[in-house]
C-alpha positions in Angstrom: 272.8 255.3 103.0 272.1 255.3 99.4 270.8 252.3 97.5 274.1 251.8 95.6 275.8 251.9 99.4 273.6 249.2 100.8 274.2 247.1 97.8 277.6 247.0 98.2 278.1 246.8 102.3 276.0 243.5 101.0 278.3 242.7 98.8 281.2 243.1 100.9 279.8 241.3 104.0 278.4 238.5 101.8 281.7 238.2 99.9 283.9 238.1 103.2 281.6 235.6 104.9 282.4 233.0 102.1 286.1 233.6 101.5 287.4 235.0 104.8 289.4 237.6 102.3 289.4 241.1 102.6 287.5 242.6 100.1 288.9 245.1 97.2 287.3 247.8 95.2 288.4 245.6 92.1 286.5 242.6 92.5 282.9 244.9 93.0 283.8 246.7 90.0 282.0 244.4 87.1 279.4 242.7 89.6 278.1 246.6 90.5 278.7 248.1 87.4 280.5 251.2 88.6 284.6 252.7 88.3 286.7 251.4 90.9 287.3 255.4 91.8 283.3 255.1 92.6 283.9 251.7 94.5 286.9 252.9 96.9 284.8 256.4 97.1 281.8 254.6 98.6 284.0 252.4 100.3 285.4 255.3 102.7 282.2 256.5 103.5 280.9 253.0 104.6 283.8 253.2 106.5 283.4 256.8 107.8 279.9 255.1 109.3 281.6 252.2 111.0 280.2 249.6 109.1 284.0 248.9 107.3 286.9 248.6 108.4 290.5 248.2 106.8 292.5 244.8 107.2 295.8 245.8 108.4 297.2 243.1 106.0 296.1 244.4 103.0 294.2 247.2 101.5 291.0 245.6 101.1 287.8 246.3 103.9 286.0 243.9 106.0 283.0 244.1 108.1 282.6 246.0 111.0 280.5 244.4 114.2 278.2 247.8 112.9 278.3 246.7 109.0 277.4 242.8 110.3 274.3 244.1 112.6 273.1 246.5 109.7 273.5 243.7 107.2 271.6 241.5 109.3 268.7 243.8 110.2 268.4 245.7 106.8 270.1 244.0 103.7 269.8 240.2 104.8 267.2 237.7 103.5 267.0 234.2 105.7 267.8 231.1 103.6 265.0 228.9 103.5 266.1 224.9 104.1 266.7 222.4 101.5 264.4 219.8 101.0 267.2 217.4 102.2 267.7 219.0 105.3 264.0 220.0 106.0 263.1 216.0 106.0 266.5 215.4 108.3 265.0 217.9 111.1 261.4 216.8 110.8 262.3 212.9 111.3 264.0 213.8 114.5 260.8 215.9 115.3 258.3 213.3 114.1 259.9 210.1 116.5 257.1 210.3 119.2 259.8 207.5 120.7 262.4 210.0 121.3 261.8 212.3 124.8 262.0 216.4 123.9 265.3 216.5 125.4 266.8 213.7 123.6 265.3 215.1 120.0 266.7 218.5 120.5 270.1 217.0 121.2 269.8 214.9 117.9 269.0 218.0 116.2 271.7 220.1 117.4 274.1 217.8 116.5 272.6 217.8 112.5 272.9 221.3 113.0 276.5 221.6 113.7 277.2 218.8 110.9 275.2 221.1 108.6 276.7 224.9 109.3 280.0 223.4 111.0 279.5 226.2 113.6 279.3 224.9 117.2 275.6 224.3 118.7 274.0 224.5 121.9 271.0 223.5 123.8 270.1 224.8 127.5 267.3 222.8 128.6 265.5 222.9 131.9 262.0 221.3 133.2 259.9 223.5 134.5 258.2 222.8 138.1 254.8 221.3 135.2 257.1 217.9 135.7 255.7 216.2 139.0 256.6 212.8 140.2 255.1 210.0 138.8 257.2 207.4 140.7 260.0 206.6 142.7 261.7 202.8 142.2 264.2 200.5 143.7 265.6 197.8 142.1 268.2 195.7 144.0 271.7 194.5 142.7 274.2 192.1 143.5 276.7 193.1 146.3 274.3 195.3 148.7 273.8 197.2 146.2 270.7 198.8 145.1 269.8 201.9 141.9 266.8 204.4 143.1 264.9 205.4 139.8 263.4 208.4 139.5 260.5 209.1 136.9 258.0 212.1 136.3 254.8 212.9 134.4 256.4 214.1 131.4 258.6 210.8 130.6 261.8 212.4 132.5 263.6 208.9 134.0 266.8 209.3 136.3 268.6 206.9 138.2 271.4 206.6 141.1 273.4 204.0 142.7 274.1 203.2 146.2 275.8 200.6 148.3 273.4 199.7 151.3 275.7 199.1 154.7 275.0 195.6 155.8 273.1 196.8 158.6 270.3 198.3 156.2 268.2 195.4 155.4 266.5 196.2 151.8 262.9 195.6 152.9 263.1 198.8 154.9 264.5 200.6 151.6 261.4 199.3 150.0 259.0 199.9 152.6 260.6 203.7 152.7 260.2 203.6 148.8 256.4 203.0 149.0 255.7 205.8 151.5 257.3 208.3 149.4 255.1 207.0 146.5 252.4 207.1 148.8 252.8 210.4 149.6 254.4 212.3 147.0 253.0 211.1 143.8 252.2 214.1 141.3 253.9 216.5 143.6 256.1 219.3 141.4 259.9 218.3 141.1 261.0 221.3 142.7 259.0 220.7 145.6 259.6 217.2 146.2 263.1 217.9 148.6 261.4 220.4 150.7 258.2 217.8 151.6 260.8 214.9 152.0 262.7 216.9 154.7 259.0 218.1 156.1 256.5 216.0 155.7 258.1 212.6 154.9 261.5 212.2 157.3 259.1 212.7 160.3 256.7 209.5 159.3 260.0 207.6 158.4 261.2 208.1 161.7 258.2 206.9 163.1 258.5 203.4 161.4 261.7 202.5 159.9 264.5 201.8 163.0 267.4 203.1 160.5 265.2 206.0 159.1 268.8 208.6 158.6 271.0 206.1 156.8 267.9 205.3 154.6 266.4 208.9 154.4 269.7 210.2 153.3 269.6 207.7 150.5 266.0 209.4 149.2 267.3 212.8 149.6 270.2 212.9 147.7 268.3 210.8 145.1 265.9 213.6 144.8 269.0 216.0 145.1 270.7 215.1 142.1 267.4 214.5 140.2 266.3 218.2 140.9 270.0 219.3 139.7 270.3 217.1 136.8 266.3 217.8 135.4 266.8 222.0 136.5 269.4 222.7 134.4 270.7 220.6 131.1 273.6 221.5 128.6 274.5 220.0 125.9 277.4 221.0 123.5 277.7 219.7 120.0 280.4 220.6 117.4 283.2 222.1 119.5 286.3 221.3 117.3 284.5 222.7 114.6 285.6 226.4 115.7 289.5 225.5 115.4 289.3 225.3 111.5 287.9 228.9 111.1 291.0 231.4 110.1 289.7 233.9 112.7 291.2 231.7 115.4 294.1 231.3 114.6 295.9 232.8 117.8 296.6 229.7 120.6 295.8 231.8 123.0 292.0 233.3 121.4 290.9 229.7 120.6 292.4 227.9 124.3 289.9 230.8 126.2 286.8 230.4 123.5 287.3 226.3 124.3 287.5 226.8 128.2 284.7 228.5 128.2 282.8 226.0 126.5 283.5 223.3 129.5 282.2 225.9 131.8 278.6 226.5 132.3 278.9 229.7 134.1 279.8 230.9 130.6 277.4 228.6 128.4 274.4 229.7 130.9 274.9 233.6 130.1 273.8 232.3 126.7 270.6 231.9 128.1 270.4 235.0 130.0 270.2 237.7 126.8 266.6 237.1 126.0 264.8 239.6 123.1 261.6 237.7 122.8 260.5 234.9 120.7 261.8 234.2 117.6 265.5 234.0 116.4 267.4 236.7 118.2 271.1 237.4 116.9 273.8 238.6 119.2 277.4 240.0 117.3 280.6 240.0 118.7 280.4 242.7 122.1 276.8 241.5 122.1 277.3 238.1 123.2 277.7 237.5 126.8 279.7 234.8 125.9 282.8 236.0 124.1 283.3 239.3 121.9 284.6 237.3 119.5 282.2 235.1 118.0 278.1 235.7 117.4 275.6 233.9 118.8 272.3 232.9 117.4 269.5 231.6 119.2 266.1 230.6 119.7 263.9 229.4 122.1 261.1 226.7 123.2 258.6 225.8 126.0 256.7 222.6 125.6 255.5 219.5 127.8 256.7 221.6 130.7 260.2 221.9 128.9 261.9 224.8 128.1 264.9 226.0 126.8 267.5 228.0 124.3 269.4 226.2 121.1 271.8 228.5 119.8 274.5 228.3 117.0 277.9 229.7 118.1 280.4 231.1 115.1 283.0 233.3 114.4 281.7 237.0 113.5 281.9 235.9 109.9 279.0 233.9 110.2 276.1 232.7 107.3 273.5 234.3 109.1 271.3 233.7 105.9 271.4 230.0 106.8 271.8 230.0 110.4 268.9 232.2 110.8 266.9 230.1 108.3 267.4 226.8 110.5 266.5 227.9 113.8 263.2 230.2 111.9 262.5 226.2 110.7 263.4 224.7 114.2 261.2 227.3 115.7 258.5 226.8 113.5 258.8 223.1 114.1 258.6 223.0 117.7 255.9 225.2 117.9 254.1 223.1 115.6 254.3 220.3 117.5 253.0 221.8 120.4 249.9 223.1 118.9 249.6 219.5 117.4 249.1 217.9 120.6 
């Protein structure tokens, strides 16, 4: 493509982004300096590439998924944060109070408020988390909570109701052989030497070991499942006020697949490398009609994707700016410690 070529596809993709109108040859005319014979003339041949096409509504072009991808390999420039939102991000970062997972759902949610595009963080702990200790605090009722906590400051708990043939100092007594035993050992190992190593001693010395073991397992069950895989979804609703959703039906399938993870989790799947890696339209595992735009982290034996989820006509500039500065944050940290 020529110069003059690129500077317009910019134009145009730049224009649409912020109105959502088709764009015509006339309004390019005095910001280009050039005949609107010359505009609609270098408009067919943008369009003869693919990277325009015409708006059956009117006569003016808009972006192709092609003239988005070029734009945003070739012609676009990523915005760099204000100083307003830089300091929002970085006090979220800089709360050594707040656990990883918990800061990077506070940021999402700034993010969405910021771009009004829908956010998303997949977070998983990898097997660095080991058990630190394993807790039982007793209720009113027969009932008891078994708390869960690991090396890295990860702290889950569940709720049981003990039969009233299950007297608590056995729970306890249970409680302090798995500590015992298991201490520092990986999360994702802990179920298989519970079934293995621990039931067998169990049996050995508590008279009610099943009712009692099965209390531990499924603790360490739904610990695994909850600390494996994490999603969080911040700014749904925002979607529903873009114009490119009008149609019930187009928005009511984008939603649903938001409540299913089967979806969310193929966000995760696409992976280009570090960095921020964009994914338009037929690109996105999720949904042809929307782009995705994510990153990705690894720290403290965490790990895992925030992406921004918008309609085609997306500010890339800006989106691609914030998770550059999220990135760049993250990593920071890290190398601080």
């Amino acid at each position: 493509m020529s110069d003059r070529q690129k500077c317009l596809l910019k134009e145009i993709v730049e224009s649409y982004i912020a109105t959502a109108k088709p764009v015509g040859s006339k309004s390019l005319c005095k910001r280009l300096k050039c005949s609107s014979a010359t505009i609609r003339n270098e408009m067919a041949h943008l369009e003869e590439l693919g990277l325009l096409e015409k708006n059956h509504i009117s006569s003016g072009r808009i972006p192709s998924e092609s003239g988005y991808k070029y734009y945003v390999e070739n012609l676009m420039k990523p915005k760099e944060l204000s100083e307003s939102d830089a300091t929002k991000l970085q006090t979220i970062f800089k709360n050594h109070e707040l656990a990883l997972s918990d800061a990077i759902e506070a940021c999402v949610e700034i993010i969405s408020e910021m771009t009004s595009y829908t956010s998303v963080v997949l977070g998983k702990n990898s097997e660095e988390n080991a058990l630190q200790q394993v807790s039982i605090i007793p209720l009113k009722n027969n009932h008891i909570v078994a708390l869960v906590c690991t090396d890295k400051g990860i702290v889950q708990n569940k709720q049981f109701t003990l039969p009233a043939t299950i007297h608590l100092d056995e729970v306890v007594k249970t409680c302090e052989i798995i500590n015992k035993m298991l201490i520092g050992t990986p999360v994702n190992e802990v179920s298989t030497r519970l079934e293995f190593e621990i039931k067998p001693i169990i049996a050995e010395k508590i008279k009610q070991y099943e009712t009692i073991f099965s209390i531990f397992s499924q603790t360490f069950h739904d610990f695994a499942a909850k600390s494996g895989e994490k999603v969080h979804v911040s700014g749904k609703n925002f979607l529903l006020s873009e114009p490119e959703y009008d149609d019930v039906e187009e928005i009511r399938n984008i939603m649903a697949k938001f409540e299913d993870n089967t979806f969310i989790e193929k966000i995760d799947k696409q992976n280009d490398g570090d960095g921020v890696n964009i994914y338009i339209g037929s690109e996105s595992e999720f949904d042809p009609n929307v782009t995705v735009i994510k990153t990705t982290y690894k720290r403290n034996g965490s790990e895992g994707t925030i992406a921004i989820i918008g309609p085609k006509r997306m500010e890339y500039d800006r989106v691609v700016g914030l998770l550059t500065f999220i990135n760049r944050e993250l990593n920071k940290e890290d190398s601080d410690e």
